[in-house]
C-alpha positions as CSV (number, residue, x, y, z in Angstrom):
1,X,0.0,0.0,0.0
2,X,1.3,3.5,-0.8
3,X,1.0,5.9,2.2
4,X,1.5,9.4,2.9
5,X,2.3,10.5,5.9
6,X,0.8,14.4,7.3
7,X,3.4,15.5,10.2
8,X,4.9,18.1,10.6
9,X,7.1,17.3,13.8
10,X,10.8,15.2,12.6
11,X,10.7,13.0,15.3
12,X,6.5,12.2,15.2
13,X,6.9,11.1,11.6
14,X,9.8,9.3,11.7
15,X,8.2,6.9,14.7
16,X,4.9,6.7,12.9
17,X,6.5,5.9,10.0
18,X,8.8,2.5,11.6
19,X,6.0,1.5,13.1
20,X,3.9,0.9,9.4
21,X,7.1,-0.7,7.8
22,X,6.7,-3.2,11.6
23,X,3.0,-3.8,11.1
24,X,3.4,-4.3,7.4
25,X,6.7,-4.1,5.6
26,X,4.8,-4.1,2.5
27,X,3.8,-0.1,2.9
28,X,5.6,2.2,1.1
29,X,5.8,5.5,2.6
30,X,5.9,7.7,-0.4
31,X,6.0,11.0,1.6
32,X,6.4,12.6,5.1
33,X,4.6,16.4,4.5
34,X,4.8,19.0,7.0
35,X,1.8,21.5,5.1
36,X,-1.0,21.7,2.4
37,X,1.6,22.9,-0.5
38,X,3.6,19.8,0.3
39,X,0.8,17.5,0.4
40,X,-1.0,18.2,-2.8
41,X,2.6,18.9,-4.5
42,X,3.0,14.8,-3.8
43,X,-0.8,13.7,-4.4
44,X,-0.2,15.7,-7.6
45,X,2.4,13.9,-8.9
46,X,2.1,10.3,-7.6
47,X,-1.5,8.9,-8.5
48,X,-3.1,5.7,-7.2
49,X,-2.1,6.8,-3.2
50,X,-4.1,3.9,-0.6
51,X,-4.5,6.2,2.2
52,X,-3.4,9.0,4.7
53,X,-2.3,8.9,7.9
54,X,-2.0,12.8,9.2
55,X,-1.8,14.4,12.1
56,X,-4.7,17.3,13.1
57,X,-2.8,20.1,15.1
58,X,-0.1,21.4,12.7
59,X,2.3,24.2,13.5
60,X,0.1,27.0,11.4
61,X,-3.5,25.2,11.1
62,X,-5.7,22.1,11.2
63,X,-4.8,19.3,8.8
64,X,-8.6,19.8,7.6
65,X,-7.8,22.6,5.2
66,X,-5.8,20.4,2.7
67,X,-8.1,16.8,3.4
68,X,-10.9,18.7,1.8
69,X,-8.8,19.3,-1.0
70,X,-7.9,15.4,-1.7
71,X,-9.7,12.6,-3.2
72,X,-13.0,12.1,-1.0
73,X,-11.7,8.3,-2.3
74,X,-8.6,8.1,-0.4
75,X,-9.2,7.2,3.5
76,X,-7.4,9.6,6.1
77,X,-6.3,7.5,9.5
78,X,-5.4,10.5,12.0
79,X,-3.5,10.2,14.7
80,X,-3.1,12.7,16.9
81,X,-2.7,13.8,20.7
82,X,-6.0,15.4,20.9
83,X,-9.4,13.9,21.5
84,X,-12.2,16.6,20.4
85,X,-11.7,16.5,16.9
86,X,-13.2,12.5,16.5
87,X,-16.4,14.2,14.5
88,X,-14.6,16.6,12.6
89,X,-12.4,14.1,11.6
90,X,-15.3,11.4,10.4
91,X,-16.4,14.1,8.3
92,X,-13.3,14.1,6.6
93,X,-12.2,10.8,5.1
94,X,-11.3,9.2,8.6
95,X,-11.6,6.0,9.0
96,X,-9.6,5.9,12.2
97,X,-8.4,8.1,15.1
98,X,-5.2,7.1,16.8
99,X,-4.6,8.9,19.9
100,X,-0.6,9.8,20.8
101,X,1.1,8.4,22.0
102,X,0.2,5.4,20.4
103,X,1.0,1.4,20.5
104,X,2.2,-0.9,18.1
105,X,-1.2,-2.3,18.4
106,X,-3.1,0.5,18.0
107,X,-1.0,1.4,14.4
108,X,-1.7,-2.3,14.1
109,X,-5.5,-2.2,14.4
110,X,-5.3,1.6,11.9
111,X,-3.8,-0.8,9.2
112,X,-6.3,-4.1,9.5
113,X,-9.1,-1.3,9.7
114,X,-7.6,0.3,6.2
115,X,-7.3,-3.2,4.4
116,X,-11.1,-3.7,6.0
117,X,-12.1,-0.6,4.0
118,X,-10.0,-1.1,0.9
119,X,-11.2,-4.6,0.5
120,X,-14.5,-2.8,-0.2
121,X,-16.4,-3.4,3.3
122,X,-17.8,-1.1,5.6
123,X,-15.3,0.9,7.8
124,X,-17.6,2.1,10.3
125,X,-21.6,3.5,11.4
126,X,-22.5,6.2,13.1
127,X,-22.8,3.8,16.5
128,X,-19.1,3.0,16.1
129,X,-18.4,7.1,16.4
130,X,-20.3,7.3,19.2
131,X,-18.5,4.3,21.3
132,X,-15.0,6.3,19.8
133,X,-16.2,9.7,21.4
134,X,-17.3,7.8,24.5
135,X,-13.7,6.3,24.4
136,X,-11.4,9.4,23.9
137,X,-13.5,11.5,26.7
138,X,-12.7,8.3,29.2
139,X,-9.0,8.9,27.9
140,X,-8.3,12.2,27.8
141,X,-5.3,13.0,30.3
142,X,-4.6,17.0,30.0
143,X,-2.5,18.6,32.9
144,X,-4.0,21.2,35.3
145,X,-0.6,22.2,37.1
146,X,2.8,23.0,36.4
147,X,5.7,23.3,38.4
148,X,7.9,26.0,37.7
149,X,11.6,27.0,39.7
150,X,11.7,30.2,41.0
151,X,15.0,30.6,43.5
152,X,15.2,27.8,45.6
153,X,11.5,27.0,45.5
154,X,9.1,25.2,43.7
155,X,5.6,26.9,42.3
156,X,2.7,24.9,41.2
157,X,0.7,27.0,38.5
158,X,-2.9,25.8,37.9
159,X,-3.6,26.2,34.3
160,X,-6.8,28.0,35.0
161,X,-4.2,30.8,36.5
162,X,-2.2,31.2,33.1
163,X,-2.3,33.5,30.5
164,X,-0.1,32.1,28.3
165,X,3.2,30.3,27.4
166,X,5.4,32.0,24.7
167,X,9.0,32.0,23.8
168,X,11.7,35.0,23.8
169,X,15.3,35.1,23.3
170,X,15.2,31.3,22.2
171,X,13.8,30.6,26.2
172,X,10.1,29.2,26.9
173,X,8.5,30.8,29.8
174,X,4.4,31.0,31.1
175,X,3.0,34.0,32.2
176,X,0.2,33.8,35.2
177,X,-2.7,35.9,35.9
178,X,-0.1,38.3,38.3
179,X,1.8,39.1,35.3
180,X,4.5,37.2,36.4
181,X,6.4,35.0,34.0
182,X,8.4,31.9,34.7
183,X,11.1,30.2,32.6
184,X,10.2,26.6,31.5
185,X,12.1,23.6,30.5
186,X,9.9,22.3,28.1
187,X,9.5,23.5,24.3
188,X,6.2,24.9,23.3
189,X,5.9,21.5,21.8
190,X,5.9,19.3,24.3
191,X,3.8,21.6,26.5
192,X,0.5,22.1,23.9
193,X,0.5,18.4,24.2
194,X,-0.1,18.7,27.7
195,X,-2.8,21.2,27.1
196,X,-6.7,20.7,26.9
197,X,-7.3,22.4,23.6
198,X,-10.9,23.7,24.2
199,X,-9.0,26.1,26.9
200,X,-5.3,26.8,24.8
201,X,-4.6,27.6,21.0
202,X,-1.3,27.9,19.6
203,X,-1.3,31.5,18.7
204,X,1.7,31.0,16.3
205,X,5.2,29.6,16.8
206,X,5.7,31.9,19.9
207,X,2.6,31.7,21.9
208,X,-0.1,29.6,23.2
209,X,-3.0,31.3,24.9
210,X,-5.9,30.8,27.0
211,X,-9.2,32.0,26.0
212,X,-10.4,33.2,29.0
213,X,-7.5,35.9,28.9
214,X,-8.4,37.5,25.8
215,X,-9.0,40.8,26.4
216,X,-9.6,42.1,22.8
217,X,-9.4,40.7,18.9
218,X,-8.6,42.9,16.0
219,X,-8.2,42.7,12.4
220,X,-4.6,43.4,11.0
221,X,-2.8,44.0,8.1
222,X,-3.5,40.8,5.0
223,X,-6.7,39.1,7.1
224,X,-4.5,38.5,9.9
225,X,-5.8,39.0,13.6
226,X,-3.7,40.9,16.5
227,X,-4.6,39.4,20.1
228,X,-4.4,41.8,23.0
229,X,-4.3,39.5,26.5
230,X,-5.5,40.6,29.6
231,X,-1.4,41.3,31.0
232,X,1.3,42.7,28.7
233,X,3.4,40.1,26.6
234,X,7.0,40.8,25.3
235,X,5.5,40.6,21.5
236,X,2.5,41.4,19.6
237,X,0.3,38.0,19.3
238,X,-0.6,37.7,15.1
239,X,-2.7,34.9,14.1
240,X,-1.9,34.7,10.2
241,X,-4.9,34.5,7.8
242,X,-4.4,31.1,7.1
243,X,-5.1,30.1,10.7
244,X,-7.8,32.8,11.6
245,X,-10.9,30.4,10.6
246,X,-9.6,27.7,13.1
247,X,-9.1,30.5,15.4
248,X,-12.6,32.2,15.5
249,X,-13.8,27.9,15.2
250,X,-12.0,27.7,18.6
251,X,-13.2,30.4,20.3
252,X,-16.7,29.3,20.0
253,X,-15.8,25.7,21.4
C-alpha cells in the first residue's frame, strides 16, 4: 500500500512511520509532509495513493484545510494527541483516530481497519463514532498544574491561572494571571500536548494562549488578527490569515 504521511514534527513522523514498515513491511511511505503545498505537491504527482495517515494540530493550522482538497476516495487515518476533533475528523475521510502516543497495536488495528475498508467493506456507522467519542473523553489525560523554579523553590501554577506560554530570546516561559512570568524547561511543543485544547490555542510559533485571557481581537494587516491579552506580553500575538478560521472555530468551542 502507498501511504502518505501528514506531520509536521521530525521526530513524530519518523516513529509513525517505523511502526507501518513493523506492522506491514509491505507499505511504502511515499512521503512525510509537513503543510498543504507539500501535500497536494505529492498527491499531484504520484497517483493511485491507498491512504493517509496525518496528524490534526499542525504548527500553522488544522490538517482539515488540505483533506478537503484530496480525493474524498482516499481514507485519512489520524492520529493525533488530541481527542475533540473525532467528528470533525469522520467528516473528513477518517476511518480511524489514533490517539498519541500510540502502541504498536493500536497502528496495528489503523492498518487491518484500512485493508477492512479497501477490501471494499464497511469501515464504520454512526454507532461506532459514538463508542470512539465515548472512548477518547474516558482517555483524555490534560494537565492542570505546572511546576515552575523560582529561587530555591518550587511553584505549582494551575492552568486555570495562566495566561499564556510563549518564547523569547530562544527561552520558553508561562506568564500567570499576576503578570509574572516563569522560565520553562519544556518546548512549546511538548507543553501544547499537555494542554486541553478547548481552553489553549497555539497563537503561532511563539505563543499559546488561554481563552479566558483575551482581552480584545482585532483585524490586522492581509486578514490577519492581532490578540491583545489581559497582561502585557514581550511581543504582539498575530494569528496569520491562514489560521484565523480555526481561530474564531475555537473560540466558539
Amino acid at each position: 500500500m502507498k501511504i502518505i504521511i501528514i506531520e509536521d514534527e521530525h521526530a513524530g513522523a519518523e516513529l509513525l512511520s517505523s511502526s507501518l514498515k513493523q506492522v506491514d513491511n509491505s507499505i511504502d511511505i511515499i512521503g512525510i509532509c509537513e503543510d498543504e503545498a507539500q501535500t497536494l505537491a505529492l498527491l499531484k504527482s504520484t497517483p493511485n495513493v491507498d491512504a493517509v495517515f496525518s496528524d490534526i494540530q499542525l504548527t500553522d493550522c488544522l490538517s482539515f484545510g488540505v483533506l478537503k482538497k484530496i480525493d474524498p476516495k482516499i481514507p485519512v487515518i489520524f492520529v493525533t494527541a488530541y481527542n475533540e476533533y473525532a467528528l470533525d475528523a469522520f467528516k473528513h475521510h477518517g476511518i480511524d483516530y489514533v490517539l498519541k502516543p500510540f502502541s504498536r497495536k493500536d497502528i496495528e488495528k489503523a492498518v487491518e481497519k484500512l485493508k477492512t475498508y479497501k477490501a471494499g467493506q464497511q469501515a464504520s456507522g454512526s454507532g461506532n463514532v459514538e463508542e470512539l467519542l465515548n472512548y477518547l473523553n474516558q482517555n483524555q489525560n490534560y494537565k492542570n498544574t505546572f511546576l515552575v523554579n523560582f529561587q530555591d523553590r518550587l511553584i505549582p501554577l494551575n492552568t486555570k491561572e495562566i495566561i499564556c506560554f510563549y518564547t523569547y530570546d530562544t527561552e520558553v516561559f508561562v506568564l500567570e494571571k499576576t503578570a509574572k512570568s516563569f522560565r520553562m524547561n519544556e518546548s512549546l511543543e511538548q507543553i501544547e500536548k499537555q494542554l486541553n485544547p478547548k481552553i489553549f490555542f497555539r497563537a503561532n510559533r511563539q505563543y499559546i494562549v488561554n481563552k479566558e485571557y483575551i482581552e480584545d481581537i482585532r483585524h490586522y494587516f492581509n486578514g490577519r488578527l492581532k490578540l491583545k491579552l489581559k497582561e502585557r506580553t514581550p511581543e504582539d500575538i498575530v494569528i496569520s490569515k491562514a489560521k484565523s478560521s480555526d481561530f474564531k472555530a475555537w473560540l466558539s468551542l
